[in-house]
C-alpha positions in Angstrom: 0.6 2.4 18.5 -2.0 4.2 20.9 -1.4 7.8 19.3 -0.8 6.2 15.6 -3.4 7.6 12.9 -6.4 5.6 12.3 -7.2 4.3 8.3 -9.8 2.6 7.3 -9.6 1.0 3.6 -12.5 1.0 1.5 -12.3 -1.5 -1.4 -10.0 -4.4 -0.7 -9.3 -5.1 -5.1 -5.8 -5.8 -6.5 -3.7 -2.6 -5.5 -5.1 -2.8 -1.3 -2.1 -5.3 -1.4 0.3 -3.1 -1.8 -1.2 -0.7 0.3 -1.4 -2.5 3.3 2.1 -3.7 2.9 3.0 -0.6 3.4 0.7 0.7 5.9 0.8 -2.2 8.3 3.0 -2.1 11.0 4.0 1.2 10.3 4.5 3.0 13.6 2.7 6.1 12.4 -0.7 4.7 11.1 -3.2 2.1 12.4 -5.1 -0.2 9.8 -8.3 -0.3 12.2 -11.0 -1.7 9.8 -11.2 -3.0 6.1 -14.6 -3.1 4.3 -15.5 -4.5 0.1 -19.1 -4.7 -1.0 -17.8 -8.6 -1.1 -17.9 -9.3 2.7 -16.3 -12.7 2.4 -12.9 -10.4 1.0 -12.9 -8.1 3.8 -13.5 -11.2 6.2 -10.6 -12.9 4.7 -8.3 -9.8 5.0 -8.8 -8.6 8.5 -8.4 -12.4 9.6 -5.0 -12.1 8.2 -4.6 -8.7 10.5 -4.6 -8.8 14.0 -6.7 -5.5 15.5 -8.2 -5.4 12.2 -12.3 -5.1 11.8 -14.0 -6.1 8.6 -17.2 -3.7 8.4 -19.1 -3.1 6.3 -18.8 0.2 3.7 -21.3 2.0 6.0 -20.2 1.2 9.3 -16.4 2.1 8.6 -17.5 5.1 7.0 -19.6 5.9 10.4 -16.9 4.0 12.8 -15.1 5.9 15.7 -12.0 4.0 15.1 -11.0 5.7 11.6 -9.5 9.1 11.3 -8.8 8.5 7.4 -11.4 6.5 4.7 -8.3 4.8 2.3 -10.4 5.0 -0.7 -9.2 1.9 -3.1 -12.2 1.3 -4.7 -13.4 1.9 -8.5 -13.4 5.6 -10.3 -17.1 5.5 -10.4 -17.5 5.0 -6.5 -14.5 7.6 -5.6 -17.1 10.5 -5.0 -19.7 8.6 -3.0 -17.5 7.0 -1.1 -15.7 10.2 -0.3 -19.1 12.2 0.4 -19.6 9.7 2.8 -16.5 9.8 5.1 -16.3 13.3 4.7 -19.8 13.5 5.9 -19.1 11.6 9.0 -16.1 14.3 9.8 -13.6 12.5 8.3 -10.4 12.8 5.9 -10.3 10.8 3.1 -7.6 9.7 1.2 -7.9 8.0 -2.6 -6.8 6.6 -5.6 -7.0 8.3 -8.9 -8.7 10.2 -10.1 -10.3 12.1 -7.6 -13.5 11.2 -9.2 -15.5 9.9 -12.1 -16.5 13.3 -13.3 -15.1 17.2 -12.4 -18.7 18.0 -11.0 -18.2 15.4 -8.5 -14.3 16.3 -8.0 -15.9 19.5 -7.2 -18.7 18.0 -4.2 -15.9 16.3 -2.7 -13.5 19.5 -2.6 -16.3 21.8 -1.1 -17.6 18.8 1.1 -14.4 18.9 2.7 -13.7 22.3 2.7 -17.3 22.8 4.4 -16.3 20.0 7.0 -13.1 20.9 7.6 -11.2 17.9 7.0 -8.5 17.0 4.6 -8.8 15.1 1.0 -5.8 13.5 -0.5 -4.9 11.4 -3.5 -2.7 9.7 -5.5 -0.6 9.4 -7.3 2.3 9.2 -4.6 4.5 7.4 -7.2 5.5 11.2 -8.3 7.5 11.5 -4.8 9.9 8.7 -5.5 13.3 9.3 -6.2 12.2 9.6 -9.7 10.4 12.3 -10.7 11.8 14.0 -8.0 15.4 13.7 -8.6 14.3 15.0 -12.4 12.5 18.1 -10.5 15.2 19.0 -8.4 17.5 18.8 -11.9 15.1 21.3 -13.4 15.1 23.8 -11.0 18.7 23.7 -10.6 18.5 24.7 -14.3 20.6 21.4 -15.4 18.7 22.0 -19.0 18.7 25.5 -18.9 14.9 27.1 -18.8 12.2 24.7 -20.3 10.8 25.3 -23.4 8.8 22.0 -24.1 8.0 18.9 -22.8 6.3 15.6 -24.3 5.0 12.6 -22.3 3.7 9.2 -23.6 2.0 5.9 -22.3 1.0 3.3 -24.9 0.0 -0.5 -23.8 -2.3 -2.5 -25.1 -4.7 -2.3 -22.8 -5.1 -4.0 -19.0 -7.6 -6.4 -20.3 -4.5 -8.2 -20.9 -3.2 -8.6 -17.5 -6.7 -7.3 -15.0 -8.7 -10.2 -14.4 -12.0 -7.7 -13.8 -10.5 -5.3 -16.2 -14.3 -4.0 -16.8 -13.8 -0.1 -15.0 -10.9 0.8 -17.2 -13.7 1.2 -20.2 -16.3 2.6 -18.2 -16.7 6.4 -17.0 -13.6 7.3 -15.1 -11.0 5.1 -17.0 -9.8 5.0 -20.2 -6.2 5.3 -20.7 -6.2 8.8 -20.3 -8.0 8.4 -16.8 -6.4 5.8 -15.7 -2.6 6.3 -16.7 -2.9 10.2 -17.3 -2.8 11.4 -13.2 0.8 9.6 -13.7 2.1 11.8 -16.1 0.3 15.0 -15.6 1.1 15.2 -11.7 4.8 14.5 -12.6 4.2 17.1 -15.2 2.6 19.7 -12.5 5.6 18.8 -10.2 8.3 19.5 -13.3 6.7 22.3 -15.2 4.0 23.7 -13.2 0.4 24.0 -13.6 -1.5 23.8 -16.6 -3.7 27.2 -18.1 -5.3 25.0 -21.4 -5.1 22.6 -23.7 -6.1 21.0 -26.7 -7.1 17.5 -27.2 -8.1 14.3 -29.6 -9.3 11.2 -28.8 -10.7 8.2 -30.5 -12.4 5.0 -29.7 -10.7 2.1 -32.3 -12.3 -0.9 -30.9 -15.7 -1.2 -29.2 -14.9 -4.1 -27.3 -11.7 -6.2 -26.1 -10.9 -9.6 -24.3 -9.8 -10.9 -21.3 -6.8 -12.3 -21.1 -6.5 -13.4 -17.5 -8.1 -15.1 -14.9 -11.5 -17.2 -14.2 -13.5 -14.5 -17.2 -10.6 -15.4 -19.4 -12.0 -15.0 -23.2 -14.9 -13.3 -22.0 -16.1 -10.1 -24.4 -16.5 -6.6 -22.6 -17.7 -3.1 -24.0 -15.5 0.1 -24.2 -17.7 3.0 -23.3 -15.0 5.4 -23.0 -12.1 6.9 -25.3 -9.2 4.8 -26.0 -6.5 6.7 -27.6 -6.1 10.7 -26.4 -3.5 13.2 -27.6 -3.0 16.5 -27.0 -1.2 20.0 -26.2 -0.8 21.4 -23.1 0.1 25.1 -22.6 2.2 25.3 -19.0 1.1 28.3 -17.3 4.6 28.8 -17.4 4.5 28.9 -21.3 5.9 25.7 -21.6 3.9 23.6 -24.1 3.8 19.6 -23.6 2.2 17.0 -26.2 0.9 14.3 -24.7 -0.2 10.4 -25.8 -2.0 8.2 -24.0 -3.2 5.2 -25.5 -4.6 1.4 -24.7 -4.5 0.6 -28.7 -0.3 0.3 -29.4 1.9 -2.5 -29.1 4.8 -0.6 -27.9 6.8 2.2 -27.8 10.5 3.3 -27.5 9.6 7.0 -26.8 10.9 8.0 -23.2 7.6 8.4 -21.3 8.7 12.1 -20.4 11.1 14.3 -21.7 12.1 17.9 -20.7 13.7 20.2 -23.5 15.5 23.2 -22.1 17.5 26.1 -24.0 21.2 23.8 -22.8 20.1 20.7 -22.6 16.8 17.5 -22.6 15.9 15.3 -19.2 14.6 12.1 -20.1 12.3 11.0 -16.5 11.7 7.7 -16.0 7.8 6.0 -15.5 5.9 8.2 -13.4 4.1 4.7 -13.0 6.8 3.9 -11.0 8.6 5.5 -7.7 12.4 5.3 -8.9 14.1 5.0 -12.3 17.4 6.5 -13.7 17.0 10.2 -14.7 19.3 11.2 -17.9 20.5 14.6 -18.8 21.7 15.1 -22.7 23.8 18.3 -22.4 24.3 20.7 -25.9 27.2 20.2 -27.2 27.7 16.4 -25.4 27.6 13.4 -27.6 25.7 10.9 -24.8 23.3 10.3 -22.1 24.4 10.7 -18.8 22.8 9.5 -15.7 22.5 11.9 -13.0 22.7 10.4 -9.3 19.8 10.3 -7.2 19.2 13.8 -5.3 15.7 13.7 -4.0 12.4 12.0 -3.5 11.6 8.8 -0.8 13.8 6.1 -2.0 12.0 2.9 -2.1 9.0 4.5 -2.4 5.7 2.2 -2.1 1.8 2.7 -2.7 0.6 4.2 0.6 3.7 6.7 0.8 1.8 9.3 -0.1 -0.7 8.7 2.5 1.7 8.7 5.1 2.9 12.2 3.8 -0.3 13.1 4.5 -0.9 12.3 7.5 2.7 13.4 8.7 1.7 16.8 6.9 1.0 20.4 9.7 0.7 24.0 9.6 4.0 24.2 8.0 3.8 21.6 5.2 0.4 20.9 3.1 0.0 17.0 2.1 2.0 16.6 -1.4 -0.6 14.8 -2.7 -2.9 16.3 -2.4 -6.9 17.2 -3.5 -5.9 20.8 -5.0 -3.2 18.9 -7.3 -6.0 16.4 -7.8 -8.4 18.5 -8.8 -6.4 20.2 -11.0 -5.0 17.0 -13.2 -9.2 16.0 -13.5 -9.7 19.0 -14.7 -6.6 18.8 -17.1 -8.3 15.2 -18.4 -11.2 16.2 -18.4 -10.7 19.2 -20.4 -8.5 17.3 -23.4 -11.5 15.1 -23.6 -13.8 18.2 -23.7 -11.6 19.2 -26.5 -11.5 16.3 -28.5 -15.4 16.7 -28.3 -16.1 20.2 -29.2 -13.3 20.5 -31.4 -11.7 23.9 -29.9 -8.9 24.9 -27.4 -10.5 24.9 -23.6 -9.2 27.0 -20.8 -8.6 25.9 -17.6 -10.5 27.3 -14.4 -8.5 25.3 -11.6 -4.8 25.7 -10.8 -2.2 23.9 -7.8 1.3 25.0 -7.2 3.6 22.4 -7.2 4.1 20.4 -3.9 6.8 21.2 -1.5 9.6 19.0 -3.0 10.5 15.9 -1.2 14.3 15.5 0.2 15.9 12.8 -0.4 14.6 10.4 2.6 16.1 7.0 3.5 13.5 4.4 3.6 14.0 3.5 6.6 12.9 6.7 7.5 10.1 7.0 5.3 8.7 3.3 6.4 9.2 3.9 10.0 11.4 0.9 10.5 14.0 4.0 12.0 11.4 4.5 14.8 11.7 0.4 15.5 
């Protein structure tokens, strides 16, 4: 593993699990140090991995052993966190959103550019076998061209499951924040980018429960919106409504759907890396399900990360902090709407990624190199 790519993580909460299980071992990356602003975690994971330091945030962000800060920690620390390794000449790589606020999306973007290093983020769920099987059914024109497009996400709420569920009503969550870079990065990789939109929100509740967990029945605020709808107008012209809520029960709607001039594409969750894509033909009287064509099957948290660090001259990251930028800007902008009551334009734009082929896992994981 002496040439493998160095990561450090950075925040060591529920989803570095999932992470590391796919990051660890791998033949192309190195975990070399883990650091949480609770030491005793980051103590308890790196004894778990052999060659693994637990720093602190400061020292891995300065260490010589990391090429790439793994950025896991909460929306409101994405920006400083990133500021930091970039400022020590490194990439970074994070979890959504890019950060709590454009402004800071922005620091990060021309921090980076300045230093010369690369920023990348997730989702990665969006280059599963998924979404990309559905964007390789689109271009073929399976549906004929695209004339509109919904997508919808309505839980509860996480309080219900997160046992520190406290971020997802502060700045940088709410359900459109948190669940939105799902839907609109699939939406980016099926449609295009987005020129404006038009938004709603509302706040229905001003506090919720914990349902999980040693704070179980404990009271927290919600500072942030928790229902947002809205319109967005494709670049392309296509025009997508979108729901995102943490106030319904449930829903039956397909979480997005794809209406062309022959036919509608109902995509599985963008939440998750596979799913069956269905193609309703005019003229047909069913569903069908249309095989799997593209994307990395079995896809995992962290696969993205590996496609960026496998990324060159010839092939830009695929998720990447252009495409990032851009869905902030998207969220950021319906909420903006909601607030001012008129249509915004966008400023930002990303061309869809390079599609993924259809890649074994074994390939993908590395266990082919083994």
């Amino acid at each position: 593993m002496g040439d493998a790519h160095r990561i450090g993580v950075v925040g060591l909460g529920v989803i570095s699990r999932a992470y590391l299980d796919t990051l660890v071992g791998h033949p192309a990356v190195q975990v070399t140090a883990v650091a949480d602003l609770d030491a005793s975690r980051s103590a308890a994971i790196a004894a778990e991995l052999p060659g693994v330091q637990a720093l602190s945030v400061e020292e891995l962000l300065s260490s010589p052993d990391v090429d790439t800060v793994l950025n896991l920690t909460v929306p409101a620390a994405h920006a400083e966190i990133a500021l930091g390794a970039i400022g020590h000449g490194k990439n970074v790589y994070g979890e959504k959103p890019l950060a709590a606020t454009l402004p800071e999306a922005h620091a990060v973007m021309e921090a980076a550019a300045r230093a010369g290093v690369g920023v990348g983020c997730a989702p990665d769920t969006v280059l599963g076998t998924g979404i990309q099987t559905a964007r390789a059914a689109v271009a073929a024109g399976s549906i004929g061209r695209p004339l509109f497009a919904s997508a919808v996400m309505v839980t509860p709420g996480h309080e219900r499951w997160h046992p520190h569920p406290d971020f997802y009503y502060t700045a940088g969550g709410g359900p459109l924040m948190d669940m939105g870079p799902y839907y609109l990065a699939s939406l980016v990789h099926l449609l295009g980018p987005v020129r404006a939109v038009t938004g709603a929100a509302g706040r229905l509740r001003d506090e919720r429960v914990i349902g999980s967990g040693p704070r179980a029945g404990e009271r927290i605020p919600v500072e942030v919106d928790s229902h947002v709808s809205g319109v967005l107008e494709h670049v392309s012209g296509v025009l997508t409504t979108i729901t995102t809520s943490f106030d319904g029960v449930a829903t039956t709607a397909a979480p997005i759907e794809v209406h062309g001039e022959t036919g509608t594409l109902a995509v599985p969750d963008p939440n998750g890396f596979d799913g069956a894509v269905r193609r309703f033909e005019l003229g047909d009287t069913q569903w069908r399900t249309l095989p799997v064509s593209a994307g990395y099957v079995g896809g995992a948290r962290g696969v993205g990360l590996l496609d960026f660090v496998a990324a060159d001259a010839q092939r830009a990251p695929r998720a990447n902090g252009e495409l990032a930028l851009h869905v902030l800007e998207t969220m950021s902008a319906l909420l903006r709407s909601s607030a001012e009551g008129r249509r915004i334009e966008l400023t930002s734009s990303a061309e869809p990624p390079v599609p993924v082929p259809l890649t074994a896992a074994e390939e993908w994981s590395g266990l082919a190199a083994w």
